[in-house]
GUDRENMAR-187806 format. One record per residue (C-alpha): residue in three letters; x, z, y. Coordinates in steps of 0.25 Angstrom, whole numbers, plus 5000, padded with zeros to 4 digits. Layout:
BEGIN
ALAXZY ...
//
This chain:
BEGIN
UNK511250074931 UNK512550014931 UNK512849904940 UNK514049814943 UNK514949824955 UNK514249814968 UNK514349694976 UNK515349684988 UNK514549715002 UNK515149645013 UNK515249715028 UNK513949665031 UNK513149725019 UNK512949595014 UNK513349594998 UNK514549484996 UNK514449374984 UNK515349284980 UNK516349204989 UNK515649074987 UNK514049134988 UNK513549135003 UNK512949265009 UNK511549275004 UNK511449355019 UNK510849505020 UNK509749535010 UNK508849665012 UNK509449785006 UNK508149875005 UNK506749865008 UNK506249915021 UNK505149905033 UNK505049725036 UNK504249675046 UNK502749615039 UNK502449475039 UNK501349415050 UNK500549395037 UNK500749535031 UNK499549605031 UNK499349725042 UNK499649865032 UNK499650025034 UNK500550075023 UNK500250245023 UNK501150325018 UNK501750485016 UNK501750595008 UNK501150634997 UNK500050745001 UNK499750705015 UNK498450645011 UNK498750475014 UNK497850445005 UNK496550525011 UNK496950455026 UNK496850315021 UNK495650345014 UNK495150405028 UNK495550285035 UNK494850195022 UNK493750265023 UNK493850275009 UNK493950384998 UNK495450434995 UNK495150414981 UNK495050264981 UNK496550254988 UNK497250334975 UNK498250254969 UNK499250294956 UNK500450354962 UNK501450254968 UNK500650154969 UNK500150084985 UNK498950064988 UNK498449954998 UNK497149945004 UNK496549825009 UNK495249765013 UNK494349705006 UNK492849685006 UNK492649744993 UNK493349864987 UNK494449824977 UNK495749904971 UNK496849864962 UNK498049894958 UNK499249824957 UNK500249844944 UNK501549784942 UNK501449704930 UNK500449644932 UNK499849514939 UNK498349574943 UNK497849704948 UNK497349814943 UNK495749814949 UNK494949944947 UNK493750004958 UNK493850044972 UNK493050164971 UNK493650294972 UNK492950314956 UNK493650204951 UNK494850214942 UNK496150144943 UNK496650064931 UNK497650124920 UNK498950074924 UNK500250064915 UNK500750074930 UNK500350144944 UNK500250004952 UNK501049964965 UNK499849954972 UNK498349974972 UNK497549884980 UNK496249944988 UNK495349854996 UNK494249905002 UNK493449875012 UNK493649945025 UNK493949885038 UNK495049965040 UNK495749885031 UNK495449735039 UNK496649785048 UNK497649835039 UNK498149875023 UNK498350015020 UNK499250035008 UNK499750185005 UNK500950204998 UNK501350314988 UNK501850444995 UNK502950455002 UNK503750544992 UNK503550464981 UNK504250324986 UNK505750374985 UNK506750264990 UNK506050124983 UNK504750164988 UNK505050205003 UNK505650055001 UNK504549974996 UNK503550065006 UNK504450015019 UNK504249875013 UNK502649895015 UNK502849965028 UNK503449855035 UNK502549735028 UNK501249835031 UNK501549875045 UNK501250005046 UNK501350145041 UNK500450265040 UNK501150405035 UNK500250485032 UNK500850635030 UNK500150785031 UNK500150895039 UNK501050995032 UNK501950875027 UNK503350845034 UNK504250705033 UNK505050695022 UNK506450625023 UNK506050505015 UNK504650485023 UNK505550505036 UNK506650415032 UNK505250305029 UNK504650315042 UNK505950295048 UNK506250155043 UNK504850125048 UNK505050165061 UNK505950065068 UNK504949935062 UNK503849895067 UNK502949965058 UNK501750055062 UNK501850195059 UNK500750305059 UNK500650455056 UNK499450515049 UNK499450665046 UNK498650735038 UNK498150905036 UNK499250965025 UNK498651055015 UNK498351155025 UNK497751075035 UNK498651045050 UNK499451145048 UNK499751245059 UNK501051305064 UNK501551415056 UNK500751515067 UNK499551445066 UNK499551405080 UNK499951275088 UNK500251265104 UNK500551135110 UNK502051185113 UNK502351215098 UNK501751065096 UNK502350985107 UNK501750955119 UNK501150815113 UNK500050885104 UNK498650905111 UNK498051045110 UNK497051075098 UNK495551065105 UNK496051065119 UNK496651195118 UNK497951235124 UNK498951275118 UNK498451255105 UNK498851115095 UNK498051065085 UNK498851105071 UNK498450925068 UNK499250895083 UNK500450985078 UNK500450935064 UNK500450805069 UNK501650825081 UNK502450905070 UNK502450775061 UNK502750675071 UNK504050785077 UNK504550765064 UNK504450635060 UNK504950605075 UNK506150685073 UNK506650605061 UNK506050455065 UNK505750475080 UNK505550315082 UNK504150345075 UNK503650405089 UNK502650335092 UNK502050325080 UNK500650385078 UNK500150495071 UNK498750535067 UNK498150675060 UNK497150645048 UNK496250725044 UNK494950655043 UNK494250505046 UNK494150535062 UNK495550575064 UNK495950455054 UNK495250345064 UNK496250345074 UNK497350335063 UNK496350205060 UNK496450145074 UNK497850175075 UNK498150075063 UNK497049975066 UNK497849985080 UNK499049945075 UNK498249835063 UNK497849745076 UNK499049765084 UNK500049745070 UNK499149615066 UNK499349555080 UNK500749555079 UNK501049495063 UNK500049385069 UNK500749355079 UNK502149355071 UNK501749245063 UNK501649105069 UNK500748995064 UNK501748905064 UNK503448925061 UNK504348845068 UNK504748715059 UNK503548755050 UNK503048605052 UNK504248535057 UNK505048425052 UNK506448475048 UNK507648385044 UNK508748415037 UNK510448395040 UNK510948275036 UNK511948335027 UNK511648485023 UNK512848505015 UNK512848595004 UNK511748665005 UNK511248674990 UNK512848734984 UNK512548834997 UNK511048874993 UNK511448884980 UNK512648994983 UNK511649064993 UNK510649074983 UNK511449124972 UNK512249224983 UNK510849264987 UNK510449304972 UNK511549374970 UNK511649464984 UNK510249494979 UNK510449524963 UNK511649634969 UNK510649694980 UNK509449724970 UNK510749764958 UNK511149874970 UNK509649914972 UNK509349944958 UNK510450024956 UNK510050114968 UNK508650114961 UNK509050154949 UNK509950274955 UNK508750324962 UNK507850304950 UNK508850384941 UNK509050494953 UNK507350514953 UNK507250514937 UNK508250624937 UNK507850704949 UNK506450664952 UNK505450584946 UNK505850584933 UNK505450504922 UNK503950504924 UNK504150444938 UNK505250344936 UNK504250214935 UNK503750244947 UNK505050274954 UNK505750144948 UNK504550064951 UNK504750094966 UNK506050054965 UNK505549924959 UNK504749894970 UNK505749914981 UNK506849834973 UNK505649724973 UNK505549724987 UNK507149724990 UNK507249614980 UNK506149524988 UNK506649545001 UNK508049504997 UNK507349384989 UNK506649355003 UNK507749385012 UNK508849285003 UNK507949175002 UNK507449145015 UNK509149165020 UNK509249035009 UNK508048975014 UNK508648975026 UNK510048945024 UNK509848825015 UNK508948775024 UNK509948785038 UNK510848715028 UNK509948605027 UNK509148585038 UNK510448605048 UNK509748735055 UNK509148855051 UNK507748835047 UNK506448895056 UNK505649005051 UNK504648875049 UNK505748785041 UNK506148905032 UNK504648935028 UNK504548795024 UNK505648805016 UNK505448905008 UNK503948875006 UNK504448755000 UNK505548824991 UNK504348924987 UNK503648804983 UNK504648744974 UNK505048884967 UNK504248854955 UNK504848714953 UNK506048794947 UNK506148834932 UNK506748964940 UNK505748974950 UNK504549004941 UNK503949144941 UNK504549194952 UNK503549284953 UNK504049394945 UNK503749554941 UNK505049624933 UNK504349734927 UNK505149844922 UNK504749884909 UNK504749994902 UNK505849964893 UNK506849944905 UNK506549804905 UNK506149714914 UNK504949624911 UNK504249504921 UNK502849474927 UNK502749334933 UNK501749304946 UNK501349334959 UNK500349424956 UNK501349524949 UNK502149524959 UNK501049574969 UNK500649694959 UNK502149744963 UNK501749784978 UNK501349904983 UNK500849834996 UNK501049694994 UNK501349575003 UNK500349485010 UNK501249355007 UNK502549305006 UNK503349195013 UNK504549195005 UNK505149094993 UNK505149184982 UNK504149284977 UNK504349444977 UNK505349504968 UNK504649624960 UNK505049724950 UNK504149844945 UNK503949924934 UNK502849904920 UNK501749994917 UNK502550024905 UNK503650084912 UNK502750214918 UNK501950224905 UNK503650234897 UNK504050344910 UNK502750424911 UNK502550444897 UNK502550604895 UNK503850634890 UNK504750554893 UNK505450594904 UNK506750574899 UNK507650544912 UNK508750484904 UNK507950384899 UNK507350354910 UNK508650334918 UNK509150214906 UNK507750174908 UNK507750144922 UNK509250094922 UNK508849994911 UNK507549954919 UNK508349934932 UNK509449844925 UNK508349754920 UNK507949744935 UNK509349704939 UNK509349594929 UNK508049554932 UNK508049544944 UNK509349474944 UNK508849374937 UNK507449364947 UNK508149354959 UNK509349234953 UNK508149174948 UNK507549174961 UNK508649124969 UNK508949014960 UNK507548974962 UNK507548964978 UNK508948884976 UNK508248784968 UNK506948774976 UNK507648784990 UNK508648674985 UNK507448584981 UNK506848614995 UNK508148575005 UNK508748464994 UNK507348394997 UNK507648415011 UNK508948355012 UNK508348225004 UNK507248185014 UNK508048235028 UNK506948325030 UNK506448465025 UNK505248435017 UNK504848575013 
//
């Protein structure tokens, strides 16, 4: 894809504008682990690889039949509770899911698309202390989906790898766990027999020595390990070795419903502890929240500055998102030509969509709430509370729709598959993006999301067509028209908070006082 020169990057990382245009400040440069809200709701996101039999442990945990948790490769699947079983499936491009039986008879929908996620509620009191969502094996993420899985991780709160006996680390899962480790996010091991069982040592015998000092005897018998103690130590020696600040994580050996219920205490354990903490971290009342709160007699020119920052703001963004394409699209090329192929290429770019959605919110987030901020300090002679600023932009929310611009903000960019780029209005498309979504969001503008049509698989996985030049111009098409659109989403947006955030302070500085 061929792009213009890069923008100029100053000493501190930060991109540099134009003289006149102020910095924008920092923006996110790629999704990773974030703190949850007090509101999110408790989650265990379970991940590993392929073959290690993740499904079968949540259904031992569930209590439930492993069939009834299949769900079309790369697709999540979130479990809740609920009274009454329920699933759905949840497919970009449209605004309702997909509902078909929770039994493990019953047959999914036919779907132009595998869906982002399938949603299971059952009722199992498990479920009252925590979400469980599993993810698609580990070696199918690549880079977008390790990106949009970390996301979940840090929102959920913790993480359950599950990975078999005759299984080892691979760089990718290592390289994972690693950016987990120094957050606040709980990790547990689970390990489960290989093909052949617990596999032995090559002689067929154990000793404690062999094993480490830490690994209790098989039966009481000394001298002798039980091959499930070694399995397990070996693991946790070479995860160690590579992330050694996972020590004190816990690992448990499954193979069966009594040796998954102390796995099941363990997370209830850390449910009641984890749901203390959010609780707590969310007072019932912010500072200035209620307060009244005058203005400065002469604010200057606030409005020529929110202006510049708004438009420096768009553009910071418009460039990051320029850069990030372009990387997807050297690493969609790259898999086409030495790995997927053709057949796998919706998938592939459809995983880059959804990371390049969750880049382009948070930098939405990040830059609006430093304008918020800033415009409001101008105004109001101070830097606003944590109280004041939440009133703020409750009220700019509130008065997005009352600009022409402002109106359907909440957007889908479908990719097509002509390489074009077509648009669903509404919240409830926007929710069918997520594979674990949010509980609620506090921010001004609505979540940027980009994914690919039904028809896009049905063009790629046509037998046949496998043609990986034409898939390379397809995909080079299909990204420009991201770039523009999403050009002309995130101006649009930043346009609008100039005009609804002017109309909150300007009302402000009329009546001495901040009426929002």
């Amino acid at each position: 894809m061929k792009q213009g020169p890069l923008p100029s990057v100053d000493s501190s990382g930060d991109m540099a504008g134009p003289a006149d245009l102020p910095r924008c400040g920092p923006l996110p440069t790629r999704v990773g682990v974030t703190g949850p809200a007090p509101d999110e709701p408790l989650g265990v996101v379970a991940v590993g690889p392929a073959g290690a039999e993740r499904r079968g442990v949540l259904a031992t945990l569930l209590g439930l039949d492993p069939v009834m948790l299949t769900v079309p490769a790369g697709s999540w699947l979130v479990v809740r509770h609920a009274k009454a079983p329920t699933r759905a499936a949840y497919v970009p491009g449209y605004r309702q899911p997909h509902s078909y039986g929770a039994d493990r008879d019953a047959a999914g929908p036919a779907l132009a698309r595998p869906p982002r996620r399938v949603e299971l509620s059952v009722p199992e009191p498990l479920l009252r202390h925590f979400t469980l969502i599993d993810t698609p094996d580990t070696g199918t993420l690549g880079v977008a989906g390790g990106r949009v899985l970390l996301d979940a991780v840090g929102r959920a709160g913790a993480l359950l790898f599950v990975i078999a006996a005759d299984q080892a680390f691979t760089a990718a899962e290592l390289n994972l766990l690693a950016e987990v480790a120094p957050t606040p996010v709980k990790v547990v091991f689970a390990v489960t027999p290989g093909a052949a069982g617990w596999a032995p040592l090559a002689d067929g015998t154990a000793t404690t020595e062999d094993a480490g000092a830490s690994v209790p005897p098989a039966h009481g018998v000394p001298g002798k390990v039980d091959p499930v103690a070694v399995t397990v130590a070996a693991h946790r020696a070479a995860l160690l070795a590579a992330v050694p600040s996972l020590a004190s994580s816990r690992w448990f050996p499954i193979d069966d419903a009594e040796s998954a219920a102390d796995l099941r205490r363990a997370l209830v354990g850390w449910a009641a502890q984890e749901g203390l903490q959010r609780a707590s971290a969310d007072p019932p009342v912010l500072p200035g929240q209620h307060d009244r709160v005058s203005v400065v007699s002469d604010p200057g020119d606030w409005s020529e500055q929110l202006e510049r920052q708004t438009r420096s703001c768009a553009q910071r963004i418009r460039q990051h998102l320029a850069l990030e394409l372009a990387n997807a699209h050297l690493r969609v090329v790259q898999e086409i030509v030495f790995g997927v192929g053709s057949a796998g290429l919706p998938e592939l770019l459809d995983r880059e969509m959804a990371a390049l959605s969750l880049l382009a919110t948070a930098q939405c987030d990040h830059a609006v709430r430093g304008i918020v901020a800033d415009a409001a300090a101008r105004v109001l002679g101070a830097p606003p509370t944590e109280g004041v600023r939440r009133r703020i932009a409750t009220a700019v929310q509130y008065g997005l729709t009352d600009h022409r611009p402002g109106r359907d903000l909440d957007r889908v960019l479908l990719i097509t598959s002509t390489a074009g780029v077509a648009s669903l209005t509404g919240p409830e498309a926007i929710d069918a993006l997520d594979g674990y979504p949010r509980a609620s969001r506090d921010e001004v503008l609505p979540p940027v999301a980009v994914a690919l049509s039904g028809g896009c698989w049905q063009q790629w996985r046509t037998p046949g067509n496998d043609d990986h030049n034409a898939a390379r111009a397809w995909s080079q098409r299909a990204l420009r028209e991201v770039e523009l659109g999403l050009s002309r989403e995130i101006s649009r947006r930043f346009e609008v908070i100039r005009l609804s955030l002017g109309a909150v302070l300007s009302d402000a500085v009329d009546h001495g006082i901040l009426l929002a």
